[in-house]
C-alpha positions in Angstrom: 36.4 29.8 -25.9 34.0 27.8 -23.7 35.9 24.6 -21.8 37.7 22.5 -23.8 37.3 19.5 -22.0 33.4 17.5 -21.6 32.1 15.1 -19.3 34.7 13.0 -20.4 37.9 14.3 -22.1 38.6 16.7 -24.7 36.8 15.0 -28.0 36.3 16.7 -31.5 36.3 15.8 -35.2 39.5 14.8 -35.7 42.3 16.6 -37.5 39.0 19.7 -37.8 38.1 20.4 -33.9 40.9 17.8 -32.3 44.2 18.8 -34.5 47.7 17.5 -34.3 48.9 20.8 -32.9 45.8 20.3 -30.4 46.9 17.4 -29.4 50.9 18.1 -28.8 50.0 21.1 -26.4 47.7 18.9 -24.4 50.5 16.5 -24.2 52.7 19.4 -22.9 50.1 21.0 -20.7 49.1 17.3 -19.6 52.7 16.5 -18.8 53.9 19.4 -16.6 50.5 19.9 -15.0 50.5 15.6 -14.0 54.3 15.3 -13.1 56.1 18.9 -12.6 56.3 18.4 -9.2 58.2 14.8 -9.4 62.0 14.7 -8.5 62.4 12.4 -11.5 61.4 12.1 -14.9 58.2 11.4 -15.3 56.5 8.6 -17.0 52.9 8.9 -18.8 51.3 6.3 -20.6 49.4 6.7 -23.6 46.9 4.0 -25.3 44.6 4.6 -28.0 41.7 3.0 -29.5 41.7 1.7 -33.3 40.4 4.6 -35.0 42.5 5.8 -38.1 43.5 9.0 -36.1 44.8 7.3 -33.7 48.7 7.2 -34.9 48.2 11.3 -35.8 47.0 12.0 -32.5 49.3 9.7 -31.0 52.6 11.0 -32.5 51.5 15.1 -31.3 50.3 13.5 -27.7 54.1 11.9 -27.8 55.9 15.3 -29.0 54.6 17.3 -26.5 55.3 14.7 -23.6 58.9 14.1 -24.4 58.8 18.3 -25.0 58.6 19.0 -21.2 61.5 16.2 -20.5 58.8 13.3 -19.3 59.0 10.3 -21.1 56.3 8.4 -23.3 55.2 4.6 -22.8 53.2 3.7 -25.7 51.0 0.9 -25.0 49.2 0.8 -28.4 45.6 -0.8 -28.6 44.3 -1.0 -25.3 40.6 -0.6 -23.4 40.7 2.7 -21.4 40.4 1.0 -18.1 43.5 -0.9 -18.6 45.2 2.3 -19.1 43.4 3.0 -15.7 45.0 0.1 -14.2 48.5 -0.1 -15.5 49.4 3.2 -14.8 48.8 2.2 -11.2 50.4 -1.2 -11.8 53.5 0.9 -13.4 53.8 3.3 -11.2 53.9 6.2 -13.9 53.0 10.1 -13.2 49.7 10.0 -15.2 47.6 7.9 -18.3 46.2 8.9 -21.3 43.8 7.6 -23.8 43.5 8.8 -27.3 39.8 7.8 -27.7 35.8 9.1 -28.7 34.8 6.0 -27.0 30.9 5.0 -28.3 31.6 7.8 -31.1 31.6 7.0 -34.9 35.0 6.9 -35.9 35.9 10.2 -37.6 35.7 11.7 -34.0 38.7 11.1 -31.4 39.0 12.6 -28.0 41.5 12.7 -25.3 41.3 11.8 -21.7 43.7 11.7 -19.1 44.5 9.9 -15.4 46.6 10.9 -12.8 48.8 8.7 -11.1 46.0 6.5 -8.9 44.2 5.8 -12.3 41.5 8.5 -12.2 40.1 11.2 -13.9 40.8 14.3 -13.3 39.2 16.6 -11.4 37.6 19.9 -12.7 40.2 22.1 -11.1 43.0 20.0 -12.9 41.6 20.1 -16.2 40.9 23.8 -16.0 45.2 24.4 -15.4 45.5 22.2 -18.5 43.3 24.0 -20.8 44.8 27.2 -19.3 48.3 26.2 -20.2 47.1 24.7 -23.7 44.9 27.2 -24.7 45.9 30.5 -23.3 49.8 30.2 -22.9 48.8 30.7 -18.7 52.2 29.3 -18.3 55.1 29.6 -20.2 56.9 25.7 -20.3 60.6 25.1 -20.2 61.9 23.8 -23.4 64.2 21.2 -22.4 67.1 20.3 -24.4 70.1 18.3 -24.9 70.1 15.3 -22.5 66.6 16.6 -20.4 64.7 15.7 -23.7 61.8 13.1 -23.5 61.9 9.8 -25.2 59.3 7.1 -26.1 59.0 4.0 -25.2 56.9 1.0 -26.6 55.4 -1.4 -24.2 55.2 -5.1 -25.6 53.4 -6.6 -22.8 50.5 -4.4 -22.3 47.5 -7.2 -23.1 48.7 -10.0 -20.9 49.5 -7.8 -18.2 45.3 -6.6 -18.0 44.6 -9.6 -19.2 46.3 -11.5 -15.8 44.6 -8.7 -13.9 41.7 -10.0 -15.0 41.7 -13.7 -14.7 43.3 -12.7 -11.2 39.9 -11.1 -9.8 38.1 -14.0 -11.0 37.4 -17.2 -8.8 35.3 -19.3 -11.2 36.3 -20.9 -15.1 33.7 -20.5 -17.7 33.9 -24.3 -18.7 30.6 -25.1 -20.1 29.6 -21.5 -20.9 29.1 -20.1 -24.5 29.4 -16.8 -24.9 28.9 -14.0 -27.7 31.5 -11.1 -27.7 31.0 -8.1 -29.6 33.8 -5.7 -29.5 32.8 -2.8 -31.2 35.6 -3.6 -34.1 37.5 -1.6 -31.0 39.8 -1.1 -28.0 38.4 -5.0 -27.2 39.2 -6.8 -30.0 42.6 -8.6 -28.8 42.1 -9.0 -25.4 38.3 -9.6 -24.5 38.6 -13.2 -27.1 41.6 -14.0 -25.3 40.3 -13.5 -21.6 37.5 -15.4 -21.9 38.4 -18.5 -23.5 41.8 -18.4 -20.7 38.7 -18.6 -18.1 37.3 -21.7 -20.3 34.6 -20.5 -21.9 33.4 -21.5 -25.5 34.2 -17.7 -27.2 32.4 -16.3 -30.7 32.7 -13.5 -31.8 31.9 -10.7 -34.2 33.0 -7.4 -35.0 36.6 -8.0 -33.8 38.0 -7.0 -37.2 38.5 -3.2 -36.8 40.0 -1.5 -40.3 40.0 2.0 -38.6 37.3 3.4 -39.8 34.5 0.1 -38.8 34.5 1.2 -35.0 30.7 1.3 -33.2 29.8 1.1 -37.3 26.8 -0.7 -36.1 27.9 -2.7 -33.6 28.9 -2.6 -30.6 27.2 -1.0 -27.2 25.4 1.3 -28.9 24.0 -1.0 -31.8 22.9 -3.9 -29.2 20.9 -5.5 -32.3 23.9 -6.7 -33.4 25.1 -8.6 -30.4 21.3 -9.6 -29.5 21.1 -11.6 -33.2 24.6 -12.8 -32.9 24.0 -14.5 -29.7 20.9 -15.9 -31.0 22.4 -17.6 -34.0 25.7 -19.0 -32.0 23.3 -20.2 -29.5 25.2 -18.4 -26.7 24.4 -18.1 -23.3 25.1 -14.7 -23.2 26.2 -11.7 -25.3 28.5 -9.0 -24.3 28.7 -5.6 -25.9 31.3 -3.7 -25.7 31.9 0.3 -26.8 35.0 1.4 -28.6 37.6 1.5 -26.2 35.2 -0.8 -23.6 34.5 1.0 -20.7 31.0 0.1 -21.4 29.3 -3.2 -21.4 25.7 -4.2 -22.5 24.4 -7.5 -22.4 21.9 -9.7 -24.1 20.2 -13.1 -22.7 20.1 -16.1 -24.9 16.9 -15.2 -26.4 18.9 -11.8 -27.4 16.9 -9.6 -24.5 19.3 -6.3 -23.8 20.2 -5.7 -20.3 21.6 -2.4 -20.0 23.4 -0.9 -17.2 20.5 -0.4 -15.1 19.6 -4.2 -15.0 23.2 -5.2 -15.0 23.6 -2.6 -11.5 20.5 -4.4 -10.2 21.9 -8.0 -10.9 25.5 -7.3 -9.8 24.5 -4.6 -6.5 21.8 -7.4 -5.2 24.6 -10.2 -5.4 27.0 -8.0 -4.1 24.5 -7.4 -1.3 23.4 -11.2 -0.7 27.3 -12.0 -0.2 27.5 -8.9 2.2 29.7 -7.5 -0.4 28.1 -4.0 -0.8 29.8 -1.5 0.8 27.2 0.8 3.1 24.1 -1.1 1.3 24.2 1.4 -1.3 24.6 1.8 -5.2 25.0 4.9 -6.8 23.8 5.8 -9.6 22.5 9.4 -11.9 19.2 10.5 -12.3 18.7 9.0 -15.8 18.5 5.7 -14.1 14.6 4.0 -14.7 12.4 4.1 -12.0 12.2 0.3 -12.0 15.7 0.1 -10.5 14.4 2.5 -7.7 11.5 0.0 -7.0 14.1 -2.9 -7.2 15.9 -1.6 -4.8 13.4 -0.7 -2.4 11.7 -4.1 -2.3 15.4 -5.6 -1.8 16.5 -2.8 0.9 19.2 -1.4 -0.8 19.7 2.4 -0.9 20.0 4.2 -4.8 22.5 7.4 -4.2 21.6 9.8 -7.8 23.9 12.0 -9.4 24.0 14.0 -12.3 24.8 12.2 -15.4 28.5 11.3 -16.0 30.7 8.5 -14.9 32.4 11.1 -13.4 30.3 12.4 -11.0 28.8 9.4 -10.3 32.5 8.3 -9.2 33.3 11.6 -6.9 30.0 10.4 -5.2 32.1 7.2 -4.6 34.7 8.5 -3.4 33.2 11.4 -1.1 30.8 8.9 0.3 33.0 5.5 0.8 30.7 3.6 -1.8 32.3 0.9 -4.1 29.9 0.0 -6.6 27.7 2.0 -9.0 27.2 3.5 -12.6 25.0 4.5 -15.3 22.5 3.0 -17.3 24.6 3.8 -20.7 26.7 0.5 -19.0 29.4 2.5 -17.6 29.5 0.9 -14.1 32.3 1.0 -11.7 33.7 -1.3 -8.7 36.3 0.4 -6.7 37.3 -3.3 -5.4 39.2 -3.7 -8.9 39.4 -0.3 -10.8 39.3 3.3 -11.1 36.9 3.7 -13.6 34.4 2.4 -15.7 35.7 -1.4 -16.9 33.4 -3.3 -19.2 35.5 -6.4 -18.9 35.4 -6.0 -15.0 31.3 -6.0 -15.5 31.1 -8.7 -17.8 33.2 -11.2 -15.1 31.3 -9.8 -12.1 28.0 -11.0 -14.6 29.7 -14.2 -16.1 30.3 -15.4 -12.0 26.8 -14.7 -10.8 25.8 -17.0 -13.7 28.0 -19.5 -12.8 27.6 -19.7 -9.3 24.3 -19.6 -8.8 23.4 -22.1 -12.3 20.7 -19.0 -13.7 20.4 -18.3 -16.8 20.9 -14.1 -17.4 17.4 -13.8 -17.8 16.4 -15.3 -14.5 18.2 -13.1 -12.9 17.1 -9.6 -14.6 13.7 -10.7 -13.6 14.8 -9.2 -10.2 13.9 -5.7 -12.2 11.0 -4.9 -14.6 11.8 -1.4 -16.6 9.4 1.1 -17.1 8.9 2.4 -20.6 11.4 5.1 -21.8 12.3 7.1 -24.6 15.9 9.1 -25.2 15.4 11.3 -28.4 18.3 13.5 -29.2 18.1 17.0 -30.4 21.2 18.4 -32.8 21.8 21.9 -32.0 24.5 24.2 -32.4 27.0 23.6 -29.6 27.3 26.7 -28.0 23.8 27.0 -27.5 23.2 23.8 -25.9 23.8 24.4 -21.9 21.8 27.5 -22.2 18.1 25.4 -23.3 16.2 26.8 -20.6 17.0 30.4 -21.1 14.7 29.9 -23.9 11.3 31.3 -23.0 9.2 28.9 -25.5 11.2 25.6 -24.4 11.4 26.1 -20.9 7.0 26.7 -20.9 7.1 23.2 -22.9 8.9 21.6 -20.3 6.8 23.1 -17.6 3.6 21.7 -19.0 5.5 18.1 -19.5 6.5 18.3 -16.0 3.2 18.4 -14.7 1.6 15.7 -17.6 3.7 13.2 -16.2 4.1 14.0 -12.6 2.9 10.9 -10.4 3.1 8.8 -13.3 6.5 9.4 -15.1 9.2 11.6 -15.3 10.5 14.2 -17.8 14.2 15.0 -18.0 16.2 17.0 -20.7 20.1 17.6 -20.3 22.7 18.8 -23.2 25.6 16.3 -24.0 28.5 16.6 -22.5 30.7 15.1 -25.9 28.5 16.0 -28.8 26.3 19.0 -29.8 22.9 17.3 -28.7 20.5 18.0 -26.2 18.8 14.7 -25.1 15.1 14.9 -24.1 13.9 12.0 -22.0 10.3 10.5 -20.7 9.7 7.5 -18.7 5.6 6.9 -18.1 3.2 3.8 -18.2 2.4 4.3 -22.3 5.5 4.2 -24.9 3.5 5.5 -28.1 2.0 8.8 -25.8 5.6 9.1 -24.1 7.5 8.7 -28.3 5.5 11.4 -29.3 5.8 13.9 -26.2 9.6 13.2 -26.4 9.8 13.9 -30.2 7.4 17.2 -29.8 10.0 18.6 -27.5 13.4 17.3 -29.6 11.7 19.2 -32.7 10.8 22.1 -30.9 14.5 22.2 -29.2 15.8 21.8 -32.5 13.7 24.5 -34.9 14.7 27.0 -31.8 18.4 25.7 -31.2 19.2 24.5 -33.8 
């Protein structure tokens, strides 16, 4: 089998690729991999999304914890950063989420944290896949009185929720804002944060059924947010994905700022209050190259990485940088988590509104985006890291590379959660750039398909 675990978690069709008895090993594996070293029983916390696989995957996750004598804190409905940040906060062994994040909602996936509130490395997921998948290590079955048990947290939202309001030093009094939750991980607390802080809240897609998650809305369906905020006459609109480690935004006239304009908003205040740690924000190469010119004119240093939140945080950490992200809105502040937080983004923007009086358009005027076009390609999965060692597509790309050099860019990379290769050009003219982009998805496709 090829790895188990993508750019971000194990994720699959639920109860078809991601199975109960998938899940229970991975709680197992997860368990004694996170905590077998601990002199006392260990402690993992496990949230979920609201998809309707959640309680399946859930109850398996929960088996195989209390399996391997570590106990279970269930903290039901919660964003993935908060996971992030309680089990810091809680001082347990390790976090997981039961989540496929922007994903419709027959998909689920599972991620984990160790006990500082990150991901895990590589090397760590590779000994739980081992364990899960191979039997690599045979685990003690506990019994009698050195048996897991679960427990269910009742305080989880107002615990992030205080977090929250904690990191922020201006109310919202006056401010009207748009929430769009994704019918997700959001729903509860994101309302209830932002009219604590004062604001005037609406909000749409906060009714989640389990099967309405990113069901166009949501991060990912920004139309949604952008005529929402239009017709409640907000200031802003925030967009959330499923379990809201994502934010985009939208002015008051329903313009979409995605992460991109959001990092050049929040890394040029940050660097006006002398707040950006080594002048630098890091970001992957599928940034636009109008955040590359922002930066330039404003003297602040762009640090690339390939794309994932994850690698753009082991840049982070290597480096000593605190701020950064992707333009999907994944962006992270080590100042006040340990991952991807869309709430943490939306404060840091709500602030910069606030203290300085400018509307959110005034302020992405700092960065003009060049035209760019993601198409995806659906191919069959196991052929998708291995693109180039096709003779015909590789010669395409070739000749793109050198169409657009000077003038654009061309750059194709396979998914690292679904079976799609996603071809991307940024140049001076969106019809030519469309129609280069879709030539090479279709020819991806008829030869990878």
């Amino acid at each position: 089998m090829g790895r188990l675990f993508g750019t971000d978690g194990v994720r699959g069709v639920a109860n078809l690729e991601l199975t109960a008895d998938l899940a229970f090993k991975l709680g197992q594996a997860g368990a004694w991999v996170l905590a077998a070293e601990k002199r006392r029983t260990p402690r993992i916390l496990v949230g979920t999304d609201t998809r309707v696989s959640k309680d399946m995957l859930e109850a398996a996750m929960v088996a195989g914890i209390c399996s391997v004598g570590a106990v279970a804190v269930c903290l039901g409905i919660i964003p993935t950063p908060a996971v992030a940040y309680l089990t810091r906060k809680y001082g347990a062994d390790a976090g997981v989420v039961i989540s496929a994040s922007h994903n419709s909602f027959e998909f689920n996936g599972i991620k984990f944290f160790d006990d500082r509130g990150y991901k895990l490395p590589d090397a760590i997921e590779d000994k739980i896949e081992a364990i899960a998948l191979d039997n690599d290590t045979v685990l003690p079955r506990t019994h009698g009185h050195n048996i897991g048990f679960k427990i269910v947290n009742q305080s989880t939202d107002e615990d992030y929720v205080d977090f929250l309001r904690e990191i922020t030093d201006v109310d919202f009094s006056g401010m009207k804002i748009a929430v769009d939750c994704a019918n997700g991980a959001a729903y509860r607390v994101a309302p209830k944060l932002f009219s604590s802080l004062g604001a005037e809240v609406y909000t749409c897609a906060c009714e989640p059924d389990g099967k309405n998650i990113n069901d166009r809305c949501g991060s990912t369906h920004i139309e949604n947010i952008s005529a929402f905020a239009v017709q409640s006459g907000a200031d802003v609109g925030l967009a959330f994905d499923g379990d809201a480690d994502r934010l985009i935004a939208v002015d008051h006239t329903g313009e979409p700022m995605d992460g991109d304009k959001l990092m050049a908003i929040i890394g040029l205040q940050l660097k006006k209050e002398g707040k950006l740690v080594k002048n630098t924000i890091v970001t992957t190469v599928m940034s636009n190259l109008g955040l590359d010119i922002m930066a330039q004119e404003h003297g602040i240093e762009l640090v690339k990485t390939r794309v994932g939140d994850r690698y753009v945080l082991e840049k982070m950490l290597e480096e000593g940088y605190e701020f950064g992200g992707e333009n999907s809105g994944h962006l992270i502040n080590l100042k006040h988590n340990t991952t991807g937080d869309g709430l943490v983004t939306a404060l840091q923007l709500l602030q910069i509104m606030k203290k300085t009086g400018s509307t959110l358009k005034e302020l992405a005027s700092v960065m003009t985006l060049l035209p760019q076009v993601l198409i995806n390609a659906r191919v069959d999965n196991d052929k998708k890291k291995h693109y180039l060692e096709d003779e015909v597509i590789a010669e395409q790309c070739r000749k793109l590379e050198e169409e657009f050099r000077g003038e654009g860019r061309v750059l194709i990379r396979p998914s690292g959660t679904e079976p799609l290769i996603r071809v991307m050009i940024e140049g001076k003219d969106p019809a030519h750039i469309e129609a280069r982009a879709k030539e090479l998805a279709c020819l991806i496709e008829k030869r990878l398909g």
